[in-house]
PyMOL Python script that loads the backbone (N, CA, C, O; Angstrom):
from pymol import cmd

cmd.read_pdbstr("""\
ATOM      1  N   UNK A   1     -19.962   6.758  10.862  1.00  0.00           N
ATOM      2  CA  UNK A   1     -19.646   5.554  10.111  1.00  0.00           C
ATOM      3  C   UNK A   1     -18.153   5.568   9.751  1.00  0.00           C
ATOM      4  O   UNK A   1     -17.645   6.562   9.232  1.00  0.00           O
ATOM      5  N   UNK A   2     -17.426   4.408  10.044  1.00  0.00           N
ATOM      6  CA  UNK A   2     -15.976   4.763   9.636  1.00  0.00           C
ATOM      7  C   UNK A   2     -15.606   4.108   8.220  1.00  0.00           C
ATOM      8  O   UNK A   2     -16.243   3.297   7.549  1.00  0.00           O
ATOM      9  N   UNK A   3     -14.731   4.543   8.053  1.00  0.00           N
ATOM     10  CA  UNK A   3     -14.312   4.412   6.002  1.00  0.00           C
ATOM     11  C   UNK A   3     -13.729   3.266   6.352  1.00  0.00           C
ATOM     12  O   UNK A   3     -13.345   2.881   7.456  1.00  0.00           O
ATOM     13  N   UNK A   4     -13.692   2.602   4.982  1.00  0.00           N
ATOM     14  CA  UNK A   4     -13.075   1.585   4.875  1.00  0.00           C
ATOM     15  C   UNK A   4     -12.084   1.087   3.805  1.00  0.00           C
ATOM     16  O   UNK A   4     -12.817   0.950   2.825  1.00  0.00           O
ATOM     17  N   UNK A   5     -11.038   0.792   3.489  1.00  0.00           N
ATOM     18  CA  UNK A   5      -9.759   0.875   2.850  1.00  0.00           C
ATOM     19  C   UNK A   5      -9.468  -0.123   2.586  1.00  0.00           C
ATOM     20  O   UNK A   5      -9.581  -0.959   3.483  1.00  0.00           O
ATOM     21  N   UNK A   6      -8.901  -0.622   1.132  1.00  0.00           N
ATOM     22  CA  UNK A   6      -8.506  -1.773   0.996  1.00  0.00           C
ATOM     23  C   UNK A   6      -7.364  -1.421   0.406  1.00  0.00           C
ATOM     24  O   UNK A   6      -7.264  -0.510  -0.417  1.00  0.00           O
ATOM     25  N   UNK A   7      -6.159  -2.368   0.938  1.00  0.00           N
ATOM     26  CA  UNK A   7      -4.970  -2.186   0.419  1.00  0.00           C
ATOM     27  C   UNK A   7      -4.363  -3.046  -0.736  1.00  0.00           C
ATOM     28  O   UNK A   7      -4.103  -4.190  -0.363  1.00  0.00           O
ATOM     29  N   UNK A   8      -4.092  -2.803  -1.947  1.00  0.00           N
ATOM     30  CA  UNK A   8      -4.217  -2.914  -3.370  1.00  0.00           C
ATOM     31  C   UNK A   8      -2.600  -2.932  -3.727  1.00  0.00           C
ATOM     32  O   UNK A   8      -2.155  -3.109  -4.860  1.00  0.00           O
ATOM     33  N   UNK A   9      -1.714  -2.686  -2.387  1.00  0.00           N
ATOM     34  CA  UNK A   9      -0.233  -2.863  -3.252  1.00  0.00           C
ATOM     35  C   UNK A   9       0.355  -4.017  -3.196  1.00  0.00           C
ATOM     36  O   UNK A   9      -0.427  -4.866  -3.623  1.00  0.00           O
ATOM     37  N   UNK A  10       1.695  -4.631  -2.769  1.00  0.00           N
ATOM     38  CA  UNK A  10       2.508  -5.637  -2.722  1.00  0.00           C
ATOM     39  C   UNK A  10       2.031  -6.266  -1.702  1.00  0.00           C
ATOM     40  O   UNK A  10       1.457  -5.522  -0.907  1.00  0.00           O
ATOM     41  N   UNK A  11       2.052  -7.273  -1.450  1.00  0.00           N
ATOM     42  CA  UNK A  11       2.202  -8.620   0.063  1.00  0.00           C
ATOM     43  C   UNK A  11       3.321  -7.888   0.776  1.00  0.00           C
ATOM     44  O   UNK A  11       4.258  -7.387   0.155  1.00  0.00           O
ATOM     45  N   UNK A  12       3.189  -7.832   2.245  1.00  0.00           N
ATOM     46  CA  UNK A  12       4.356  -7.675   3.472  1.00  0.00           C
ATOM     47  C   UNK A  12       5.351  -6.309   2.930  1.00  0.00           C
ATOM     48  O   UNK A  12       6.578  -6.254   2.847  1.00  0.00           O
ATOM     49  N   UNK A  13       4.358  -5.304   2.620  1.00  0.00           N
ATOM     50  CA  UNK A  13       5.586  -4.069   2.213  1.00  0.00           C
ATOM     51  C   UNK A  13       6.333  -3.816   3.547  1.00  0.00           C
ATOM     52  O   UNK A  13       5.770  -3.677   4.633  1.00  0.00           O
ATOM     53  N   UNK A  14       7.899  -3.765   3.299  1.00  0.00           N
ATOM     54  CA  UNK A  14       8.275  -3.193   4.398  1.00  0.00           C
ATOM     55  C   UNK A  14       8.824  -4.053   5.526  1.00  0.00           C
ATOM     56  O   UNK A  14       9.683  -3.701   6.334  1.00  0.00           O
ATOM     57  N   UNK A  15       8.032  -5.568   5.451  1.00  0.00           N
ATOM     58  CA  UNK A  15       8.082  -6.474   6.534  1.00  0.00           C
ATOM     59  C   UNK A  15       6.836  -6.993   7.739  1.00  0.00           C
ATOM     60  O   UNK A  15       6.738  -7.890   8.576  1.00  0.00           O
ATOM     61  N   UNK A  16       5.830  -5.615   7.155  1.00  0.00           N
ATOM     62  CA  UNK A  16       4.458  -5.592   7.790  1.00  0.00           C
ATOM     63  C   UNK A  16       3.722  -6.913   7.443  1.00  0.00           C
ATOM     64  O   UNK A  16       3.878  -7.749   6.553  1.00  0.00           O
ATOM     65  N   UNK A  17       2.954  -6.797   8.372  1.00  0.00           N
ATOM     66  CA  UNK A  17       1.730  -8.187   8.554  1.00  0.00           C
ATOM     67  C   UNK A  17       0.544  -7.135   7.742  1.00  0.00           C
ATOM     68  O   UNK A  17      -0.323  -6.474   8.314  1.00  0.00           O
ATOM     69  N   UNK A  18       0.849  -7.222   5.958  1.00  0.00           N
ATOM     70  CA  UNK A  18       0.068  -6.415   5.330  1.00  0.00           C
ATOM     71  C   UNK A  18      -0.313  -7.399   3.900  1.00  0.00           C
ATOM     72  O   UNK A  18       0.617  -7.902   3.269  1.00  0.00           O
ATOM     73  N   UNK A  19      -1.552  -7.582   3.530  1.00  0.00           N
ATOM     74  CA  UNK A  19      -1.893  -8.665   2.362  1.00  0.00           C
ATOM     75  C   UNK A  19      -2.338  -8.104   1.578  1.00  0.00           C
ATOM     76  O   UNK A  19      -3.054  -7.218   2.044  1.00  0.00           O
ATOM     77  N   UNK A  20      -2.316  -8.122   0.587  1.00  0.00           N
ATOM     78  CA  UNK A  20      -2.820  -7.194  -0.374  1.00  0.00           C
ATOM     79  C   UNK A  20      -4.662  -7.659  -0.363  1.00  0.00           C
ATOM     80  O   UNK A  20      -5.127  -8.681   0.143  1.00  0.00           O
ATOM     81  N   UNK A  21      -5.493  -6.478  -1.132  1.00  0.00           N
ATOM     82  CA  UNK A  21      -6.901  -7.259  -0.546  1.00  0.00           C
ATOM     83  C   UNK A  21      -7.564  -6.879   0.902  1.00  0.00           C
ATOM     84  O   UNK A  21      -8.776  -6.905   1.112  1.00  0.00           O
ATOM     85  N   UNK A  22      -6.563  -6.520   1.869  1.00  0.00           N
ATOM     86  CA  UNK A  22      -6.638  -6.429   3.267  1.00  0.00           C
ATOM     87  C   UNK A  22      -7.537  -5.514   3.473  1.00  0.00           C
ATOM     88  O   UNK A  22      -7.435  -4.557   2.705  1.00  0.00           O
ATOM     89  N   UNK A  23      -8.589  -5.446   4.422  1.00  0.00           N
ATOM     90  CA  UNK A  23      -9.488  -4.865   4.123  1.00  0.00           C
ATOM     91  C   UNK A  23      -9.476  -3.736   6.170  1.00  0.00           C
ATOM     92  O   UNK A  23      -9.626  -4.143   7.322  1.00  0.00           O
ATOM     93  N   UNK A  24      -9.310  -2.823   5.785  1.00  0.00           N
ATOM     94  CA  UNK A  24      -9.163  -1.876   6.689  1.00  0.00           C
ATOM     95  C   UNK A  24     -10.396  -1.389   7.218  1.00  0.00           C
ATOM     96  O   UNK A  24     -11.300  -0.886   6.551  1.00  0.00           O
ATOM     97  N   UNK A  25     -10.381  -1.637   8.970  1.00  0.00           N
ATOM     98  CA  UNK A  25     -12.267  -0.723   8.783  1.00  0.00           C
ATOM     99  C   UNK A  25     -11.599   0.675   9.687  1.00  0.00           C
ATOM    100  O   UNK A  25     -11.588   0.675  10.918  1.00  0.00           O
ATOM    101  N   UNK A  26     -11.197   1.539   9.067  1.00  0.00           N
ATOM    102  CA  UNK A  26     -10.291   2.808   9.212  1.00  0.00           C
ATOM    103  C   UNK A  26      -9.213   3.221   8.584  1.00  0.00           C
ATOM    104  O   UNK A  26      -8.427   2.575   7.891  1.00  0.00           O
ATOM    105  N   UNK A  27      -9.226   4.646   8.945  1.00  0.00           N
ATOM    106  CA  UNK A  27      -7.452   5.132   8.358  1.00  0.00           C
ATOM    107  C   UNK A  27      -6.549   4.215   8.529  1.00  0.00           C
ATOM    108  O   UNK A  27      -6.315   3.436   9.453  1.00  0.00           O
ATOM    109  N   UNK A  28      -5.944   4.460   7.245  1.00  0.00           N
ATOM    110  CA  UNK A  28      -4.372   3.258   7.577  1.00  0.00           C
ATOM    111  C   UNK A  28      -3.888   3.339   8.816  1.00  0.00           C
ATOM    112  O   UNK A  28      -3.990   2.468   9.679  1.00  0.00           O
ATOM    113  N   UNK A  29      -3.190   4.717   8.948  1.00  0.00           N
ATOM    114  CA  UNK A  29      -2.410   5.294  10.062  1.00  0.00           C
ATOM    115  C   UNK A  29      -2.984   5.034  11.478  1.00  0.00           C
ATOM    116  O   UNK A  29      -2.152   4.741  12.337  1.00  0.00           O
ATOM    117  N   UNK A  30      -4.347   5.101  11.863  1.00  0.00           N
ATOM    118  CA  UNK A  30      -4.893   4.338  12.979  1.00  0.00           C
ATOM    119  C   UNK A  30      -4.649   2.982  12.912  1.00  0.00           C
ATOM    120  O   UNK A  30      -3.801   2.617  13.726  1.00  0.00           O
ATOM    121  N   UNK A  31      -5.145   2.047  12.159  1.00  0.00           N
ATOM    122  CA  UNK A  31      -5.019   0.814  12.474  1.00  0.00           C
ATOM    123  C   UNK A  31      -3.864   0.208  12.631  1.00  0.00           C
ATOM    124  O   UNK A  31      -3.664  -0.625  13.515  1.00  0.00           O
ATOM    125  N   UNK A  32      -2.655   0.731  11.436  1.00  0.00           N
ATOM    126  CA  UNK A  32      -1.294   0.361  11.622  1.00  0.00           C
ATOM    127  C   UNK A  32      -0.634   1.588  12.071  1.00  0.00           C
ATOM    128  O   UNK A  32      -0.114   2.317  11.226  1.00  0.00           O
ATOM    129  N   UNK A  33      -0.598   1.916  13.414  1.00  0.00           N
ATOM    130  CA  UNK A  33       0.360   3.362  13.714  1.00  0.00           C
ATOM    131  C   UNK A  33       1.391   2.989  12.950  1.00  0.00           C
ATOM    132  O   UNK A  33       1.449   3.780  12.009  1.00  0.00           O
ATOM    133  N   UNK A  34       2.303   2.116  12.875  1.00  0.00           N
ATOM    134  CA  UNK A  34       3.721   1.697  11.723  1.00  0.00           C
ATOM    135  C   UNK A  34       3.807   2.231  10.503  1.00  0.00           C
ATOM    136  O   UNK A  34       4.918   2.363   9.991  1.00  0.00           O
ATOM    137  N   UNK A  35       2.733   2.599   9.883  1.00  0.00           N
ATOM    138  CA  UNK A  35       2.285   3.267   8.987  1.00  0.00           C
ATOM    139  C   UNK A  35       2.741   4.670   8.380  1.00  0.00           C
ATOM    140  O   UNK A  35       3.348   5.068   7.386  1.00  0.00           O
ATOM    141  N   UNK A  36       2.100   5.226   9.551  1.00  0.00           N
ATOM    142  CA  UNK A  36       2.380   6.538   9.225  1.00  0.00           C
ATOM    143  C   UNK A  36       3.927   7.362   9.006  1.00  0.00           C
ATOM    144  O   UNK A  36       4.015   8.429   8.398  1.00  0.00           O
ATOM    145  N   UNK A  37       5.082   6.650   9.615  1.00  0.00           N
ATOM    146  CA  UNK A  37       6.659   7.239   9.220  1.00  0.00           C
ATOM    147  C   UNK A  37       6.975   6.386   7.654  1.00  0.00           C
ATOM    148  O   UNK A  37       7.862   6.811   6.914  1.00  0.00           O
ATOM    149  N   UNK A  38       6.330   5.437   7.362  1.00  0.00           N
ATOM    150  CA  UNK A  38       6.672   5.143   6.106  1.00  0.00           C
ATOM    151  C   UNK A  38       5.968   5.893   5.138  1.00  0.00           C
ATOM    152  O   UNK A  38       6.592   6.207   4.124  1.00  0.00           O
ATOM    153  N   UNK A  39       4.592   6.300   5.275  1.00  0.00           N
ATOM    154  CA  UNK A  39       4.020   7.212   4.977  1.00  0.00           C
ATOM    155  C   UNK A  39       4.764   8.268   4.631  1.00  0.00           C
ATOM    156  O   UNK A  39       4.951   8.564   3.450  1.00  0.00           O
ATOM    157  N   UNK A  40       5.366   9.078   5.842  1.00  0.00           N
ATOM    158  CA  UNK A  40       6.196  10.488   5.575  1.00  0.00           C
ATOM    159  C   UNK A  40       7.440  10.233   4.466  1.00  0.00           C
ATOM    160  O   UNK A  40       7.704  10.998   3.539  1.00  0.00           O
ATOM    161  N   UNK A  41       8.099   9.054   4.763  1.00  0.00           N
ATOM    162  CA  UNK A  41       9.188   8.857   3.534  1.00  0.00           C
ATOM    163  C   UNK A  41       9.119   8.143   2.164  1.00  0.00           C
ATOM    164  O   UNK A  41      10.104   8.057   1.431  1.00  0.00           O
ATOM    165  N   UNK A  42       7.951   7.653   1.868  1.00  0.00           N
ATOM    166  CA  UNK A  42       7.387   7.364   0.884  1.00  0.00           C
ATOM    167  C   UNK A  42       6.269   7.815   0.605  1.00  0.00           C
ATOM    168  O   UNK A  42       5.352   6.994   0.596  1.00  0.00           O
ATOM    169  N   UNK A  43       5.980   9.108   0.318  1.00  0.00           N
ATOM    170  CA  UNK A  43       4.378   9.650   0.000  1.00  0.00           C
ATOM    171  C   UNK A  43       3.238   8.807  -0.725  1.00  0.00           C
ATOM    172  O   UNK A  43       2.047   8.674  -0.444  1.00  0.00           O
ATOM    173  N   UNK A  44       4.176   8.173  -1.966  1.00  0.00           N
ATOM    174  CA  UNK A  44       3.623   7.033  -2.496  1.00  0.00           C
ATOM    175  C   UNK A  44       2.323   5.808  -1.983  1.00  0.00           C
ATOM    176  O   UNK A  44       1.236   5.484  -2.462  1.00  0.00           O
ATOM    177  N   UNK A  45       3.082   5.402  -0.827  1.00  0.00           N
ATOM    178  CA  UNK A  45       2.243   4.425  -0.381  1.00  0.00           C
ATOM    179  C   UNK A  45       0.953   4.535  -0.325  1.00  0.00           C
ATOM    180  O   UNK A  45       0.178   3.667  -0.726  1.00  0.00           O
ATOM    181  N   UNK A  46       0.512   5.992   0.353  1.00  0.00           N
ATOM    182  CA  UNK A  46      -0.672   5.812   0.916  1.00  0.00           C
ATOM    183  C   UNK A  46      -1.703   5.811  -0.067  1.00  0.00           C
ATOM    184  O   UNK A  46      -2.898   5.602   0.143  1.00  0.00           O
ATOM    185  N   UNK A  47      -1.218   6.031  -1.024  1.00  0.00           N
ATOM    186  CA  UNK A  47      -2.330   5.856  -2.271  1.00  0.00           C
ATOM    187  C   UNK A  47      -2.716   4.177  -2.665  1.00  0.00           C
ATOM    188  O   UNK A  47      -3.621   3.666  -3.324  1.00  0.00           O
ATOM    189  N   UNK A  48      -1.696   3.697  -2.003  1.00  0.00           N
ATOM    190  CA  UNK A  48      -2.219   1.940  -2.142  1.00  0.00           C
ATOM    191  C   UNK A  48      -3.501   1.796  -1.637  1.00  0.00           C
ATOM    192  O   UNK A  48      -4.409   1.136  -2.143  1.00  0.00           O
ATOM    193  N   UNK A  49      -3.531   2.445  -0.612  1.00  0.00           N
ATOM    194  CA  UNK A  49      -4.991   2.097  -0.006  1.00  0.00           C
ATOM    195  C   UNK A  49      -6.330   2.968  -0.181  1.00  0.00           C
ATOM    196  O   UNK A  49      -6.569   4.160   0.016  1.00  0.00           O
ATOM    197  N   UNK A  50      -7.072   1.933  -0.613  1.00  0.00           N
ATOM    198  CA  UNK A  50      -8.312   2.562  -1.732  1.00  0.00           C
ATOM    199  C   UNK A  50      -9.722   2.511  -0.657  1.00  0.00           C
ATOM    200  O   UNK A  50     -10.599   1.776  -0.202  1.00  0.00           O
ATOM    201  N   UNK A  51      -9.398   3.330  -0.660  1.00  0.00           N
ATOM    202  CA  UNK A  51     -11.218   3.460  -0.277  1.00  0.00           C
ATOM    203  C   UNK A  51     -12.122   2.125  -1.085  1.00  0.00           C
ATOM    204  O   UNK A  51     -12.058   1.844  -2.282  1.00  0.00           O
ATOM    205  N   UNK A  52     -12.994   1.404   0.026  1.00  0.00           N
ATOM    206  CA  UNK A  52     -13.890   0.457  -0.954  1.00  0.00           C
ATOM    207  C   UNK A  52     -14.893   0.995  -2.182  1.00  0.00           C
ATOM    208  O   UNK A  52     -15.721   0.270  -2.734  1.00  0.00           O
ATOM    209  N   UNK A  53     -14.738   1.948  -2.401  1.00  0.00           N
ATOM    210  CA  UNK A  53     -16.573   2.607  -2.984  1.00  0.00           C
ATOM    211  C   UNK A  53     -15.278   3.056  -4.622  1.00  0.00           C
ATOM    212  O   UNK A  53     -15.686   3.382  -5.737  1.00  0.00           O
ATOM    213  N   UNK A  54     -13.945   2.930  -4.258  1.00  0.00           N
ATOM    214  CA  UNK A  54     -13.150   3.029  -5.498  1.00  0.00           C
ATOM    215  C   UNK A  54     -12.105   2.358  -5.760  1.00  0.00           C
ATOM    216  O   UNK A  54     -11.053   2.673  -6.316  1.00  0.00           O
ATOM    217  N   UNK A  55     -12.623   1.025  -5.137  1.00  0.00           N
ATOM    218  CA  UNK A  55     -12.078  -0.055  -5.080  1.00  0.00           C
ATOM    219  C   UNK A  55     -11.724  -0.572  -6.978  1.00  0.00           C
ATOM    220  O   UNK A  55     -10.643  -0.632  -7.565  1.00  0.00           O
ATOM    221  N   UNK A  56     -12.993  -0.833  -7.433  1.00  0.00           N
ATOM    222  CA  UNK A  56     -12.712  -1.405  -8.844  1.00  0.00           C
ATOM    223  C   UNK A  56     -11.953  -0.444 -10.000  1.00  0.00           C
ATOM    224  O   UNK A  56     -11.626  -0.769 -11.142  1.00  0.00           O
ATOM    225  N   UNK A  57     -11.785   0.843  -9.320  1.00  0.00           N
ATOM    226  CA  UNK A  57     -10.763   1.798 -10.182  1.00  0.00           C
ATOM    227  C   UNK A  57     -10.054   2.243  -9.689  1.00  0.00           C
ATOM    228  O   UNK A  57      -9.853   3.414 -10.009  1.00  0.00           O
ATOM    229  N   UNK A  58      -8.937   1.475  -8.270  1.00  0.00           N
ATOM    230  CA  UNK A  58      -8.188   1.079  -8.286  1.00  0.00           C
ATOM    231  C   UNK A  58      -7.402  -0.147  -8.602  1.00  0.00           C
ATOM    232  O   UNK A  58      -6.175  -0.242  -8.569  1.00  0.00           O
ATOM    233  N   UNK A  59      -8.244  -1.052  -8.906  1.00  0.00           N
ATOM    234  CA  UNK A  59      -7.798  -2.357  -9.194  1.00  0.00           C
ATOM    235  C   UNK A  59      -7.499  -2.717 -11.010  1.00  0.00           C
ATOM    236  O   UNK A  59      -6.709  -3.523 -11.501  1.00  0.00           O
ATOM    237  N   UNK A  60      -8.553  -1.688 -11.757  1.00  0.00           N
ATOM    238  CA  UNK A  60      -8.275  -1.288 -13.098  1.00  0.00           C
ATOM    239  C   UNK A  60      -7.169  -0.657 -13.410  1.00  0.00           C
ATOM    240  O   UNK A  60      -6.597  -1.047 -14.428  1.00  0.00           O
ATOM    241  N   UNK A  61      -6.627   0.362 -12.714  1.00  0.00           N
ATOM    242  CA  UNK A  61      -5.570   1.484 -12.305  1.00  0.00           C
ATOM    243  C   UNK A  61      -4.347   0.689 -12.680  1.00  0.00           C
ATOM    244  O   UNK A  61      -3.682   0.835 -13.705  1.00  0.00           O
ATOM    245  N   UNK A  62      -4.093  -0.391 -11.460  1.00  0.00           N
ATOM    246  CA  UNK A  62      -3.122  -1.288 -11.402  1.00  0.00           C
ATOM    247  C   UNK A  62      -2.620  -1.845 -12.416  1.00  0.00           C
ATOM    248  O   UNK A  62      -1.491  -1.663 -12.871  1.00  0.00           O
ATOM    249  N   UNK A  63      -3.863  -2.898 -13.000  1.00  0.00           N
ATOM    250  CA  UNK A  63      -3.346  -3.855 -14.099  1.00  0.00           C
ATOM    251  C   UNK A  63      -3.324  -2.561 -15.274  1.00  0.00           C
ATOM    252  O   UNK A  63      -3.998  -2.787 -16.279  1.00  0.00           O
ATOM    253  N   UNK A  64      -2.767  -1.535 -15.229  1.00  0.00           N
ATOM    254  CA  UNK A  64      -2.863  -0.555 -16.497  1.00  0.00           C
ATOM    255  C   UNK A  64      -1.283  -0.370 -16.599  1.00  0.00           C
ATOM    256  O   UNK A  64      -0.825   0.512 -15.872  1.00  0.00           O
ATOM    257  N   UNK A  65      -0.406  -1.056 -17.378  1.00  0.00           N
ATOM    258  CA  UNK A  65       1.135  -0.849 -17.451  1.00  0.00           C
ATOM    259  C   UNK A  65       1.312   0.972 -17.477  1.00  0.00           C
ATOM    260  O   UNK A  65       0.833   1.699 -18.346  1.00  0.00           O
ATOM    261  N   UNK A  66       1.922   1.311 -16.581  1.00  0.00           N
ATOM    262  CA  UNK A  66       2.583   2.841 -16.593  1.00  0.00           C
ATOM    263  C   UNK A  66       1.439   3.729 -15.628  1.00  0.00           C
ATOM    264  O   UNK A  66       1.717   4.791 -15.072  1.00  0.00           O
ATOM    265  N   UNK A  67       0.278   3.136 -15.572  1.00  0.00           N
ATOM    266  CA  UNK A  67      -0.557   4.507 -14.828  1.00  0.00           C
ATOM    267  C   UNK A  67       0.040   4.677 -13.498  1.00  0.00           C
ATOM    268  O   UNK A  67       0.861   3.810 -13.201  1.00  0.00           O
ATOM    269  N   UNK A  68      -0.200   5.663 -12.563  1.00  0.00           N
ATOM    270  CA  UNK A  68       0.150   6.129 -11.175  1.00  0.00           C
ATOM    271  C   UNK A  68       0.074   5.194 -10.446  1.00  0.00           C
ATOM    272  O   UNK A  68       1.108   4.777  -9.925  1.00  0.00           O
ATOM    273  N   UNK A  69      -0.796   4.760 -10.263  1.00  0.00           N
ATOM    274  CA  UNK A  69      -0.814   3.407  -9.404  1.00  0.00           C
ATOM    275  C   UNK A  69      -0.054   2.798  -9.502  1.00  0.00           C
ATOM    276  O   UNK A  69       0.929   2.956  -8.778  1.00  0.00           O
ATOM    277  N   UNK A  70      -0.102   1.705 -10.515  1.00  0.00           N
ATOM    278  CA  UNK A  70       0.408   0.715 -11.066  1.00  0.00           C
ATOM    279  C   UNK A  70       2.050   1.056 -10.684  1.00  0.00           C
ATOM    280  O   UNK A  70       2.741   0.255 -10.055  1.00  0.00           O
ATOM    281  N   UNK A  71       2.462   2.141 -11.086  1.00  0.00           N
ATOM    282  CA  UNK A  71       4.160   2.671 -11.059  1.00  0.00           C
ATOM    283  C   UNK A  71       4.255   2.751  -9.066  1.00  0.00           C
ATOM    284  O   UNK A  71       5.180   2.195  -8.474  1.00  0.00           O
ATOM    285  N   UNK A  72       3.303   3.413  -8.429  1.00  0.00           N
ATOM    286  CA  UNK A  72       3.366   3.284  -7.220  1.00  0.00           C
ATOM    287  C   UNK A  72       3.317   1.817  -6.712  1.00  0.00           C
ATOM    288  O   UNK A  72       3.446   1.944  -5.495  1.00  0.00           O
ATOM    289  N   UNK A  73       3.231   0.852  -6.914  1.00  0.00           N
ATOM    290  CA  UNK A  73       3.211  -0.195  -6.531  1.00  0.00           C
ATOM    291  C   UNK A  73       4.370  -0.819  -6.599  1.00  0.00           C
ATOM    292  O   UNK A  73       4.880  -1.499  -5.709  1.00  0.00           O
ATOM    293  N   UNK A  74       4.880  -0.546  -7.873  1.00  0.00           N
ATOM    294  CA  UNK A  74       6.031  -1.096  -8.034  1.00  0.00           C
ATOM    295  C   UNK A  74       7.344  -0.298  -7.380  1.00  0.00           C
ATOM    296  O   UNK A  74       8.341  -0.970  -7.117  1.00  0.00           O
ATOM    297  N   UNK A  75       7.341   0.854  -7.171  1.00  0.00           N
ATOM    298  CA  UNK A  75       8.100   1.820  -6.310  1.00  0.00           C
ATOM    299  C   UNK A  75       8.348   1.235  -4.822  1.00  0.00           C
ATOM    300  O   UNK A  75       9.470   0.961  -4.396  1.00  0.00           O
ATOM    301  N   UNK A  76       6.809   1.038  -3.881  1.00  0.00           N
ATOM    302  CA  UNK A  76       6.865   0.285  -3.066  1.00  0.00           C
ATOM    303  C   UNK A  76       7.024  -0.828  -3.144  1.00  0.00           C
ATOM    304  O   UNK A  76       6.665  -1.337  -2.083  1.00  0.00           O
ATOM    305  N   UNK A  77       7.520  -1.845  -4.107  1.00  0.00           N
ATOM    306  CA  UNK A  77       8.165  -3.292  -4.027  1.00  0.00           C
ATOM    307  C   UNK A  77       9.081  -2.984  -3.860  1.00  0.00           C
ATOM    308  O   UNK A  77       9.590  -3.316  -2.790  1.00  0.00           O
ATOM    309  N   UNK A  78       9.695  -2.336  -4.606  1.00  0.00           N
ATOM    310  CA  UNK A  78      11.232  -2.307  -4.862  1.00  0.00           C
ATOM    311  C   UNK A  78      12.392  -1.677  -3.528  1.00  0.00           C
ATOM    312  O   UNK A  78      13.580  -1.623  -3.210  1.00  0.00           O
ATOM    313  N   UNK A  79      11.079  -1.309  -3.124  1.00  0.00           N
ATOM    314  CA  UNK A  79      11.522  -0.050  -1.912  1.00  0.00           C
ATOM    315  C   UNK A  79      11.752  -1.699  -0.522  1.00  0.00           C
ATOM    316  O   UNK A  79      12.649  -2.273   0.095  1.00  0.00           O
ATOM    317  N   UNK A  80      10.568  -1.747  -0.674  1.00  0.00           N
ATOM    318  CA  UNK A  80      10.584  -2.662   0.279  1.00  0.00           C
ATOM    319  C   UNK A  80      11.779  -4.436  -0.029  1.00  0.00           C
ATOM    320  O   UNK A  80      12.347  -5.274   0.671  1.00  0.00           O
ATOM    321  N   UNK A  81      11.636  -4.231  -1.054  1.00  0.00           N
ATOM    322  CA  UNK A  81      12.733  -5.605  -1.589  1.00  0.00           C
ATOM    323  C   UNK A  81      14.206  -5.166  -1.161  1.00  0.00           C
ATOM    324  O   UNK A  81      15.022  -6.074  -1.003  1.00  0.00           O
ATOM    325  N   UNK A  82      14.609  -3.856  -0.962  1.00  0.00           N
ATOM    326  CA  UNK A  82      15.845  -2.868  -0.932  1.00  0.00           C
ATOM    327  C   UNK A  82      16.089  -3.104   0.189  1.00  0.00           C
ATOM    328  O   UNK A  82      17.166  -3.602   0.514  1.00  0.00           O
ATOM    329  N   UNK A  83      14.913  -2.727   1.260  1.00  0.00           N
ATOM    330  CA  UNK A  83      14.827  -2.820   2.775  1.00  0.00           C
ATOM    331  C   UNK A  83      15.303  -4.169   3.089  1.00  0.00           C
ATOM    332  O   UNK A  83      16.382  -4.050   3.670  1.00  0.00           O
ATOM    333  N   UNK A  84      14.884  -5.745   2.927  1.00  0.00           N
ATOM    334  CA  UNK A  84      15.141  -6.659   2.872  1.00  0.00           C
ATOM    335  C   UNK A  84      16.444  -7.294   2.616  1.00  0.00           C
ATOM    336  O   UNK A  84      16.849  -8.217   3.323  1.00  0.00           O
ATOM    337  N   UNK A  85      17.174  -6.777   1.529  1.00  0.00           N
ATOM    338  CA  UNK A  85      18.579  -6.304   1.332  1.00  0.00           C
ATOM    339  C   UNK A  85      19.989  -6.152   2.539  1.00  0.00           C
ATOM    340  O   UNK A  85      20.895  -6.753   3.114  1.00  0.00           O
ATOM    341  N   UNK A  86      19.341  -4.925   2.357  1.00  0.00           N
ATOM    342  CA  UNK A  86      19.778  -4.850   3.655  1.00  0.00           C
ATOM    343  C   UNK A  86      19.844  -5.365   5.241  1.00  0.00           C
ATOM    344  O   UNK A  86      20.618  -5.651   6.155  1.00  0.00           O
ATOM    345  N   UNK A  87      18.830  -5.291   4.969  1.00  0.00           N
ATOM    346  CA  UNK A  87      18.309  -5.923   6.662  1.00  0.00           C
ATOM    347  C   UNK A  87      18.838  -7.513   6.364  1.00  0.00           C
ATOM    348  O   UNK A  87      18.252  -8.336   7.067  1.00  0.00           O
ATOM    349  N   UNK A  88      19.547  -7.906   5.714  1.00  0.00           N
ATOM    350  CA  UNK A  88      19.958  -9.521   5.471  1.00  0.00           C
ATOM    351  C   UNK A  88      18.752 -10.554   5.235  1.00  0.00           C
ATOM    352  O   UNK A  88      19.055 -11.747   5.210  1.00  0.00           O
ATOM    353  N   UNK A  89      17.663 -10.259   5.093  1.00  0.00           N
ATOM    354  CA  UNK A  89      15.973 -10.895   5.395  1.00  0.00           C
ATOM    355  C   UNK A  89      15.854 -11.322   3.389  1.00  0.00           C
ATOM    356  O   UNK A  89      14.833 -11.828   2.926  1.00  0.00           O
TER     357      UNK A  89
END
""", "prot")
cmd.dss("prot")
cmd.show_as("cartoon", "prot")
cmd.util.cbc("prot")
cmd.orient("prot")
């Protein structure tokens, strides 16, 4: 049976065709190989994506000002808003 992942951070991190909500039927890193080098330079990310079965405590997590999550999310906006920056986008 393969896991299933829902991704719980920003809209288009990065520039990816990624929605928040998005519902993964596999590892991130399989479905989006693109994944995985942002992965290595942001360890952060991959915690966006929640397993469904801990879905509603990640989504509690979030709206919690300062918890891990919540601060990871905003790490990857900012990261990705930076990228955009640059890239003139």
């Amino acid at each position: 049976m393969t896991s299933k992942y829902v991704y719980v951070g920003p809209d288009r991190p990065f520039g990816l065709p990624l929605m928040r909500n998005a519902v993964l039927a596999g590892e991130p890193e399989t479905i989006f190989p693109a994944l995985s080098p942002l992965f290595a330079e942001h360890k952060v990310f991959r915690h966006l994506f929640a397993p469904v079965a801990e879905l509603a405590r990640a989504r509690l997590a979030l709206s919690t000002p300062g918890s891990p999550l919540s601060l990871y999310s905003a790490q990857i906006k900012k990261a990705g808003d930076a990228l955009k920056t640059v890239n003139g986008k």
